[in-house]
PASEVEX-365016 format. One record per residue: residue number from 1; residue in three letters; x negated, y, z of N, C-alpha, C in turn. Coordinates in nm, 3 decimals. Atoms other than C-alpha are relative to their C-alpha. Last residue first. Layout:
BEGIN
pt i = NUM&aa = Ala&nx = X&ny = Y&nz = Z&cax = X&cay = Y&caz = Z&cx = X&cy = Y&cz = Z
...
//
This chain:
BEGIN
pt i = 80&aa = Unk&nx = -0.106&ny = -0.033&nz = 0.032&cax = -0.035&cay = -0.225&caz = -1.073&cx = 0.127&cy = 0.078&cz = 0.101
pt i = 79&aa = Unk&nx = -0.047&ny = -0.034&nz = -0.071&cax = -0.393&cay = -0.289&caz = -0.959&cx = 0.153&cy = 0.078&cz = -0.075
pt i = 78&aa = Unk&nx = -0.017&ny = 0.131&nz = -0.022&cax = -0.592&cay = -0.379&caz = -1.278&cx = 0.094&cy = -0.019&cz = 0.139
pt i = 77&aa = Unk&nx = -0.074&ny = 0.014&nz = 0.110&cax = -0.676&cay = -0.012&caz = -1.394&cx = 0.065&cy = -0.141&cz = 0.070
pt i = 76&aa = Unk&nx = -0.028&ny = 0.147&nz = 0.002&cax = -0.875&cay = 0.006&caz = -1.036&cx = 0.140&cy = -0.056&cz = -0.100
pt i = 75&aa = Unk&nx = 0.143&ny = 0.047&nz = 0.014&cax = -1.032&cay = 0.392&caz = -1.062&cx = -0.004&cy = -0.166&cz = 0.017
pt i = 74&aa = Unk&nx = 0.068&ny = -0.051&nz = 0.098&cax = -0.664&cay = 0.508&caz = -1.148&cx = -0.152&cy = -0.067&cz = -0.023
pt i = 73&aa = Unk&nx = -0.082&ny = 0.079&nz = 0.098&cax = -0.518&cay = 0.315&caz = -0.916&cx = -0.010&cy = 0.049&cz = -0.077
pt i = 72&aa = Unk&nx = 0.004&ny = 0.165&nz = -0.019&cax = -0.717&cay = 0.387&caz = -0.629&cx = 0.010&cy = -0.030&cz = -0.117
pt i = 71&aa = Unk&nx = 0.089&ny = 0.030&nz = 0.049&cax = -0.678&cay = 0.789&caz = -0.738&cx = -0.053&cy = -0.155&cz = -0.020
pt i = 70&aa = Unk&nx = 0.017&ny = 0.004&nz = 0.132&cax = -0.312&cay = 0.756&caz = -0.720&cx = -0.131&cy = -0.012&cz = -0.071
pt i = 69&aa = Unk&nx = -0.014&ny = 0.080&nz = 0.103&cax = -0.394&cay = 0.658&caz = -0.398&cx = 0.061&cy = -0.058&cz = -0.147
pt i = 68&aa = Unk&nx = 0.100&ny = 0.112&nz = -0.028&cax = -0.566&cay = 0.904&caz = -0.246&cx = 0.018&cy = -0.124&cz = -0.117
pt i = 67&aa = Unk&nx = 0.071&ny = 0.034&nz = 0.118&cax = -0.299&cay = 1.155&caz = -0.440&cx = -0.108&cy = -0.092&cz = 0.050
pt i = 66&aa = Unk&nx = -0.037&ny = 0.073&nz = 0.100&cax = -0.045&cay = 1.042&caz = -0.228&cx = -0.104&cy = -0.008&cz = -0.076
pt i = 65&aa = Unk&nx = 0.023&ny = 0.121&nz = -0.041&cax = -0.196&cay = 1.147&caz = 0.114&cx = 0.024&cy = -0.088&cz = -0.162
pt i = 64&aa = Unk&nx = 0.088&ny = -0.012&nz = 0.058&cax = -0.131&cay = 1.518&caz = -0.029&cx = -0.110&cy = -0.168&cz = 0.032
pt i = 63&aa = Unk&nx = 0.049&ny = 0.030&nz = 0.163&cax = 0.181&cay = 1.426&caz = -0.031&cx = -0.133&cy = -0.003&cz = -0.022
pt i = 62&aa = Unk&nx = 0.055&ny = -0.123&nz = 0.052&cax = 0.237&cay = 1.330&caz = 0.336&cx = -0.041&cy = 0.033&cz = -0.140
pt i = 61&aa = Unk&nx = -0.066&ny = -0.117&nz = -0.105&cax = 0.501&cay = 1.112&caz = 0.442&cx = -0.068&cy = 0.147&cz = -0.057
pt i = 60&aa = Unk&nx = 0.126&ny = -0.061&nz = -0.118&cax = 0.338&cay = 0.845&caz = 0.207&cx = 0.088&cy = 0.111&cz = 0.028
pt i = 59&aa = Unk&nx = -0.057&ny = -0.093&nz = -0.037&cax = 0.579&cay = 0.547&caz = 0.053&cx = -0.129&cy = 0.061&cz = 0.075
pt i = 58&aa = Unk&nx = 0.106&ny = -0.049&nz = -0.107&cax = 0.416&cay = 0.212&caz = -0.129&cx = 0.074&cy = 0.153&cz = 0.031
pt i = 57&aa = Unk&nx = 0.023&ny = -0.079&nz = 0.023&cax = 0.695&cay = -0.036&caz = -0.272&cx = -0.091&cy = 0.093&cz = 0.122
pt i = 56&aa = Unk&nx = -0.002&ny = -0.141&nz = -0.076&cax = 0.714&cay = -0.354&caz = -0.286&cx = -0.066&cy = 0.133&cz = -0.042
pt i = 55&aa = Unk&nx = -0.070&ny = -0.060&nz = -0.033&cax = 0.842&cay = -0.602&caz = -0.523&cx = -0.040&cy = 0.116&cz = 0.159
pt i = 54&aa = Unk&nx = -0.014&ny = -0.144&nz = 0.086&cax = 0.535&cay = -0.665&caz = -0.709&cx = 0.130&cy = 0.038&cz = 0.037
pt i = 53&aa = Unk&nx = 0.085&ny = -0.149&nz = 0.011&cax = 0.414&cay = -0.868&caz = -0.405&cx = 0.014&cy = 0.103&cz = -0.144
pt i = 52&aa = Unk&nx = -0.121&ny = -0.142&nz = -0.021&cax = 0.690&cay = -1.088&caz = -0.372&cx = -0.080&cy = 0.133&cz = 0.018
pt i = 51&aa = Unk&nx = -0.093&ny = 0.006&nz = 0.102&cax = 0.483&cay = -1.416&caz = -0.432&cx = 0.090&cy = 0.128&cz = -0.038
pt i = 50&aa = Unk&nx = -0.053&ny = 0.083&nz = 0.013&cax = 0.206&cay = -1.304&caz = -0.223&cx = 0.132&cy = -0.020&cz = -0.101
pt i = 49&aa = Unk&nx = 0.081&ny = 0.146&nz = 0.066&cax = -0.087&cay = -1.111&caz = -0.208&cx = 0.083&cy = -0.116&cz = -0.009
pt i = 48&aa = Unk&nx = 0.082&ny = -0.078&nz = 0.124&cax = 0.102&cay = -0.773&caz = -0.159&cx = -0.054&cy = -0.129&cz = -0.067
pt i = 47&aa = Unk&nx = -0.137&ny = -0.008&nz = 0.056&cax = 0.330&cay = -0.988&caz = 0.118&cx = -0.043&cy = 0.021&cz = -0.138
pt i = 46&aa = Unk&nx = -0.058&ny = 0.110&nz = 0.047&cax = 0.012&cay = -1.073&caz = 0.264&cx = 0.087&cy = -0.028&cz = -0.051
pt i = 45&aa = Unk&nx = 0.082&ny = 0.033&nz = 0.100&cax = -0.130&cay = -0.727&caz = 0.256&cx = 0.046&cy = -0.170&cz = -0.042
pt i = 44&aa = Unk&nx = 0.021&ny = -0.048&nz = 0.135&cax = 0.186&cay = -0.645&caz = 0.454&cx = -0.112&cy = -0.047&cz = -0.112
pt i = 43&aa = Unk&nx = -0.099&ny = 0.036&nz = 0.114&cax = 0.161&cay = -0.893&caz = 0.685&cx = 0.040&cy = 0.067&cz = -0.103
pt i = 42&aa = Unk&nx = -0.025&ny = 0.133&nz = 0.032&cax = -0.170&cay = -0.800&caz = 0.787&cx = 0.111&cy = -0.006&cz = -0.037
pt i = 41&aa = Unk&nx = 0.103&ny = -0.027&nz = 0.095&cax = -0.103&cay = -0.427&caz = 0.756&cx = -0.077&cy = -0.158&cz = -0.020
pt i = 40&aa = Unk&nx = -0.057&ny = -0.007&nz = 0.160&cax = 0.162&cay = -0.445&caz = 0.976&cx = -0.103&cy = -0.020&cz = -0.066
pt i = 39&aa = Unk&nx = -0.117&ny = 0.144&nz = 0.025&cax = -0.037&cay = -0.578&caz = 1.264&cx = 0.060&cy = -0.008&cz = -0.101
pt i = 38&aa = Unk&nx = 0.086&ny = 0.101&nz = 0.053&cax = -0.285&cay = -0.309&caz = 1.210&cx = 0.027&cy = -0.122&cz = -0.023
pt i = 37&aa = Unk&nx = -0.004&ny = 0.104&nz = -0.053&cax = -0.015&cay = -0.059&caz = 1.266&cx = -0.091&cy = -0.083&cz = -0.076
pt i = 36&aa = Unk&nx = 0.048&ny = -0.044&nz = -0.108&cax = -0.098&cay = 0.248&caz = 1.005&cx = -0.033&cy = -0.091&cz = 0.131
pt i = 35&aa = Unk&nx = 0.159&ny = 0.064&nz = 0.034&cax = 0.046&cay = 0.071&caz = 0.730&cx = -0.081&cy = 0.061&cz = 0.103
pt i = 34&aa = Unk&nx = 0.080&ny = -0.093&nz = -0.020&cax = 0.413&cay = 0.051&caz = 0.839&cx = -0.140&cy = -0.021&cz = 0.030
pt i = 33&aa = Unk&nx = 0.121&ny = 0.032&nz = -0.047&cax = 0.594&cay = -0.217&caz = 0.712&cx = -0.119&cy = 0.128&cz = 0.012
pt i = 32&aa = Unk&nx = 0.057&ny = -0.160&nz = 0.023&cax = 0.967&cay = -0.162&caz = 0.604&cx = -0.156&cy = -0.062&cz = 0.077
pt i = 31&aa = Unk&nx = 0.061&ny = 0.051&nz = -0.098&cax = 1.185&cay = -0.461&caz = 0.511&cx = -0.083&cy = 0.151&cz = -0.011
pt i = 30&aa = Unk&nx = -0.005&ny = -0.080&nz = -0.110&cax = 1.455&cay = -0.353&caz = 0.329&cx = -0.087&cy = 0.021&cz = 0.107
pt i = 29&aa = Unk&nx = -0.108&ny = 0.033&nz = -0.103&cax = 1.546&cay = -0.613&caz = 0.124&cx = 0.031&cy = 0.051&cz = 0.089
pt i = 28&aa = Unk&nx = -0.086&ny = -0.036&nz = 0.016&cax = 1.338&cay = -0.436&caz = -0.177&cx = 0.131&cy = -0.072&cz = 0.065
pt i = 27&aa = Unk&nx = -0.062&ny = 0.101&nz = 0.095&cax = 1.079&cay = -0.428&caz = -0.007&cx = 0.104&cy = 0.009&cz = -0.042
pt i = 26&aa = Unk&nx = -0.111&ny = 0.019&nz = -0.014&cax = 0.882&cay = -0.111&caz = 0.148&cx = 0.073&cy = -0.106&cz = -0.092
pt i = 25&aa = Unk&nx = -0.092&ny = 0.137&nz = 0.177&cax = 0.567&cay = -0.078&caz = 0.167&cx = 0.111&cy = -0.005&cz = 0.080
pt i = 24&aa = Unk&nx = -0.083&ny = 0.057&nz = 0.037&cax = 0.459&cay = 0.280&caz = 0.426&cx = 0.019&cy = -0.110&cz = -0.100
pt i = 23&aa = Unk&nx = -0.013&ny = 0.046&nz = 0.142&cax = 0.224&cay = 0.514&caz = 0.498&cx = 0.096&cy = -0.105&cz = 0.032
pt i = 22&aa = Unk&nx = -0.054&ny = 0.142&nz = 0.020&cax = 0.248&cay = 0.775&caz = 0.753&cx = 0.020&cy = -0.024&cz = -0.114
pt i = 21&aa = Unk&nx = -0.145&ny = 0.033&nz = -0.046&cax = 0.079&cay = 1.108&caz = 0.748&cx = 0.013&cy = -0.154&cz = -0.001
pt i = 20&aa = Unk&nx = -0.091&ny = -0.069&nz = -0.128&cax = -0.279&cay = 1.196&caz = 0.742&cx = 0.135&cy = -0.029&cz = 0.074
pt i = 19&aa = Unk&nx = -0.129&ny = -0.082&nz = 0.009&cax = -0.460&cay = 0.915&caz = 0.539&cx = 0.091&cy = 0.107&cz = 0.174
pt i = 18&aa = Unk&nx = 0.083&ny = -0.126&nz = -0.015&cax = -0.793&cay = 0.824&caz = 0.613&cx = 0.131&cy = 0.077&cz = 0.010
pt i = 17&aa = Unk&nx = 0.080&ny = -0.078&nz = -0.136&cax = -0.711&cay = 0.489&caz = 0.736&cx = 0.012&cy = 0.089&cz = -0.010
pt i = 16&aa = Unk&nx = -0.108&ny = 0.020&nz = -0.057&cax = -0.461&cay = 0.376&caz = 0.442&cx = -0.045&cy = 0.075&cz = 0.141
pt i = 15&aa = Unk&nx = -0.114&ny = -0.096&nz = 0.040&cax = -0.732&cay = 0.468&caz = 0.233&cx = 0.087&cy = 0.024&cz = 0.049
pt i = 14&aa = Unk&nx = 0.097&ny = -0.163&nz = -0.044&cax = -0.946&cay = 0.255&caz = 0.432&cx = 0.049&cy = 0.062&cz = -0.093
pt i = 13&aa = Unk&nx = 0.040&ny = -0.058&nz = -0.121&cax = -0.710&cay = -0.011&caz = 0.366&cx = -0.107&cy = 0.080&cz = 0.064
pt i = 12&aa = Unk&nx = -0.136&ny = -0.060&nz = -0.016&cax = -0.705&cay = -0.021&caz = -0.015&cx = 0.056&cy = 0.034&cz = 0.164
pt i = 11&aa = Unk&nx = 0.019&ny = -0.119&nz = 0.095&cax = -1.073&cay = -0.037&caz = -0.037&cx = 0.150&cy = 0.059&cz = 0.028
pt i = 10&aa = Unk&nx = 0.119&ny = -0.093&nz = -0.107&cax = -1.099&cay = -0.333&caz = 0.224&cx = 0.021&cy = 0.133&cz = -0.042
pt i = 9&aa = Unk&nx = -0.061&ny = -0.064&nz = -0.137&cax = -0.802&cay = -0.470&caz = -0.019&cx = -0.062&cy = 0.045&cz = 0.124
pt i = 8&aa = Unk&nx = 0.086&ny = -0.085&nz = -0.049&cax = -0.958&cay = -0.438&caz = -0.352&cx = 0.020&cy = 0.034&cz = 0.175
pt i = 7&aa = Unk&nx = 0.120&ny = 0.065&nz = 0.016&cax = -0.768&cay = -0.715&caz = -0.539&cx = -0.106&cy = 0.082&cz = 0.124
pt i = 6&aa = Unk&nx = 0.093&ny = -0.069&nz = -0.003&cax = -0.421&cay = -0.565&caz = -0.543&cx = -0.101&cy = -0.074&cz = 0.059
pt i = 5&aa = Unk&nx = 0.117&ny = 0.057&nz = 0.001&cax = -0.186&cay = -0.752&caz = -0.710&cx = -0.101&cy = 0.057&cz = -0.011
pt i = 4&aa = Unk&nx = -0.023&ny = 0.162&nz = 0.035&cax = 0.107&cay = -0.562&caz = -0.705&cx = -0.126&cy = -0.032&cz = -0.025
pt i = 3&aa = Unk&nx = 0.152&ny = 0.086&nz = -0.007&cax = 0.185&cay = -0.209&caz = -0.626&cx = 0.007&cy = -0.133&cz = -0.024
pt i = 2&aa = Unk&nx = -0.002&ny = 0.079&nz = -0.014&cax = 0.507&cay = 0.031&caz = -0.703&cx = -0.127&cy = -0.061&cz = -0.011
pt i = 1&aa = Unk&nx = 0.067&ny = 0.068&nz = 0.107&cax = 0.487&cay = 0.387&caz = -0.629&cx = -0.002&cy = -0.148&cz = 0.031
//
């Protein structure tokens, strides 16, 4: 699923916490940023908050990890 100007990002990382499997943005150059690493997850959210933040994409290993944040983005219309 594609993301972009997400506002909620305490909200969107502790989702990223709870999750079982590996999460994942992925750009479309290839870059891969695994959300689990706390290091990633700074430059990722800075990528999200930055000019090239509606080119990534969010990947979860586990499905049932997905629906977390389909719910996000359901209960934050404004999060794309």
């Amino acid at each position: 699923m594609k993301l972009s100007k997400i506002e909620q990002v305490n909200e969107f990382l502790a989702i990223v916490d709870s999750c079982k499997g590996e999460v994942t943005l992925r750009s479309v150059d290839g870059d891969i940023f695994n959300l689990k690493s706390k290091l990633s997850q700074y430059i990722a959210i800075a990528a999200l908050l930055g000019q090239h933040g509606d080119e990534l994409e969010l990947f979860c290993s586990d499905s049932s990890d997905e629906g977390k944040f389909m719910n996000f983005l359901m209960e934050n219309p404004g999060v794309q």
